[in-house]
N, C-alpha and C positions, 0 to 999 in steps of 0.2 A: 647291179646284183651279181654276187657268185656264184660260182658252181657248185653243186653238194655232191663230195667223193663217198659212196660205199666200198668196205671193203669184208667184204662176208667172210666164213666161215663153217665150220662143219654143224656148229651150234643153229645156224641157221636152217638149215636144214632136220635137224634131229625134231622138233616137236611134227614133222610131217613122219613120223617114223623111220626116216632112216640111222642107221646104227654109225658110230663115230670110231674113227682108230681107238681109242683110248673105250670105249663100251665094254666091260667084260662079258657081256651073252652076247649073243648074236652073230653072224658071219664071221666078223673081222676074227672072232677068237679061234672060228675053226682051220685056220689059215697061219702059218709063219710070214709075216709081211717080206722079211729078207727075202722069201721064196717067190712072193707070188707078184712084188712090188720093187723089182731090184733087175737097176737098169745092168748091170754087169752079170747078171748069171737069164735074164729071160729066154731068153734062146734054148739054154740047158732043160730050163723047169717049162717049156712050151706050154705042154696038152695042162700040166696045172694052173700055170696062171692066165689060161683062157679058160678052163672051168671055172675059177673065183669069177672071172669079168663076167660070167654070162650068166653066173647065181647074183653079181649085183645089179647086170640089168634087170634083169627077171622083177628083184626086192623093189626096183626104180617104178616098173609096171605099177605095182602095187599102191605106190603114194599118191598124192595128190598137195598142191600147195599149200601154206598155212597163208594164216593173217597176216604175217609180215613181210611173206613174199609178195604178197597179194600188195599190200600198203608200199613195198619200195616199186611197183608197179604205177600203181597211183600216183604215187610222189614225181615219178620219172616222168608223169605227160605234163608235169606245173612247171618243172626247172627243169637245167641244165645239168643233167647228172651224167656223171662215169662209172660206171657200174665192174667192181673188180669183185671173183668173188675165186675161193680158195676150189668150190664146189666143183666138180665135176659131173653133179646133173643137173637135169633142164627143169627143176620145176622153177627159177624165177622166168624163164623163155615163156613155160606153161601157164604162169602169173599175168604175162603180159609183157614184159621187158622187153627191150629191143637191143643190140650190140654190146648184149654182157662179154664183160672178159673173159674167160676162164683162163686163169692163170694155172693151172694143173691138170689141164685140158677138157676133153667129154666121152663122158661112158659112152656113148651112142653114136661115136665112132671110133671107125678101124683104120691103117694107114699100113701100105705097102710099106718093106722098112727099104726096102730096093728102089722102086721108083716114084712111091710116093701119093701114091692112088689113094683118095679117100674115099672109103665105104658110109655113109651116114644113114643111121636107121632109126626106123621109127617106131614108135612104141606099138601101133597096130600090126608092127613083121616079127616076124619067126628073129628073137633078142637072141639067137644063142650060135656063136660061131661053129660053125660046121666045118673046120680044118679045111677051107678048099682053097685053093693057088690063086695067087692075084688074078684078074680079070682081063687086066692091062700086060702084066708080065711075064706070068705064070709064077712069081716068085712065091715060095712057101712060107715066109717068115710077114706074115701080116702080126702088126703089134695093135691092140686096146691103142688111143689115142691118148692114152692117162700121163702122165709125167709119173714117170719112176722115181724111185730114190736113185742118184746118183746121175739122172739123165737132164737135161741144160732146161729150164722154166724159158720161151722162147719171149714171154710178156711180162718179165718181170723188168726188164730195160720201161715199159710202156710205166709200168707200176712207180720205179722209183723216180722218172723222169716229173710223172703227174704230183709227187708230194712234193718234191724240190721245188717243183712251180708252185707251188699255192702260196695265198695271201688274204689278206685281214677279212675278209669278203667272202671268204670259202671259208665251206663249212666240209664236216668228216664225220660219218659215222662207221665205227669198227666195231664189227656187230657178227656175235659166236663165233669168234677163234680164241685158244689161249696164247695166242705171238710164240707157240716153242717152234712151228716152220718159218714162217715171216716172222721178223723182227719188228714188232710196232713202234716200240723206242726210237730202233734208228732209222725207220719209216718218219717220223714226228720232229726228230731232234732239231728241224731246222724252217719246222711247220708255223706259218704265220696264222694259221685259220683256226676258228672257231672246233675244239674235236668234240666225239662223245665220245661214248663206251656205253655197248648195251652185251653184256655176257652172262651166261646163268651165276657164277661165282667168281668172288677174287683169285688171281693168281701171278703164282711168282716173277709170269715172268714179262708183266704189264706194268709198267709206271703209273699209276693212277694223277701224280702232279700233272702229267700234260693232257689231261681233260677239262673240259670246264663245266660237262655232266657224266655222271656213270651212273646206269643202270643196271642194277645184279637184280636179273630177273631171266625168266624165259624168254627169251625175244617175239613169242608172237601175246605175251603179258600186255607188252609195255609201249601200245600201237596207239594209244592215248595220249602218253607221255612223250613221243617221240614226235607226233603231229604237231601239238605246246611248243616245242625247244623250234622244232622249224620255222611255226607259226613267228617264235620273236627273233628269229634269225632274219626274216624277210622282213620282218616292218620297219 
């Protein structure tokens, strides 16, 4: 039997309410990303872009898992799964999951940029940085643990190393991202396994040839259809 690789998405997360780069209401709009998300000027834009991180933990309070968090949960105590997701919050952790990737790190922590300290918080503490000095160093430059634009993804070696290996026997589900950060193409180009596609809509910049199912639906829709395609993967 093989392994089943997920590789999530912000789509994943959005029918739990949280808002996506690309939302035109909500957060992300009130905010310049270049400003608040830009590993080359955060230092400059400090006190703003720990006030965005601490309006998005606050929105993170707010949620709770959907059904298909919940089901790649479930799914992960029958097989052997690797669990990568673009996400940066905890609700598949909250689902039940256990050694998710985060390939663009976690809102719900903080990291000395000097010596490396990590802060890790909980949804029941005070979610809002309060500008105070490392613990460990006294350095003032604590960053969000987020992957920036323009700052090195440290799991993204772990990501392409796991598709290069796959074979007839592995299976894939990529599931709410549109591939414009990850490249799912050249994720796939040399994938021997079984893929899917579960995204709300088509788009430009996904090959639909290297699937051998796609579902254009909500992803907590299609917890049905997704259970089916597993079910005759294993038999």
């Amino acid at each position: 039997m093989g392994k089943l690789v997920f590789l999530s998405g912000a789509g994943l997360s959005a029918p739990s309410g949280l808002s996506t780069f690309r939302d035109n209401d909500g957060l992300w709009e009130q905010y310049d990303l270049d400003i608040v998300c830009n590993y080359q000027t955060w230092i400059k834009n400090f006190n703003l872009v720990h006030e965005f991180y601490n309006k998005r933990r606050l929105e993170l309070r707010k949620v709770t898992p959907n059904k298909m968090h919940e089901k790649i949960a479930e799914i992960s105590k029958r097989f052997e799964v690797i669990n990568f997701t673009q996400n940066v919050d905890d609700l598949l952790e909250r689902a039940g999951c256990e050694n998710v990737i985060h390939l663009h790190g976690k809102l719900l922590e903080l990291h000395c940029t000097n010596c490396n300290d990590i802060t890790k918080l909980n949804l029941n503490d005070d979610l809002e940085f309060k500008f105070e000095n490392c613990k460990k160093c006294q350095s003032k430059l604590i960053k969000p643990s987020v992957v920036f634009f323009g700052e090195q993804a440290p799991f993204y070696t772990d990501l392409y190393s796991t598709f290069y290996n796959l074979n007839e026997d592995d299976l894939v589900v990529i599931i709410g991202t549109s591939g414009a950060v990850i490249n799912i193409n050249y994720l796939l180009r040399f994938a021997k396994s079984k893929n899917i596609l579960i995204n709300l809509e088509k788009n430009k910049y996904i090959n639909e040839a290297l699937f051998s199912h796609i579902i254009y639906k909500s992803c907590d829709e299609c917890i049905d259809e997704l259970e089916q395609i597993i079910q005759e993967w294993n038999s």
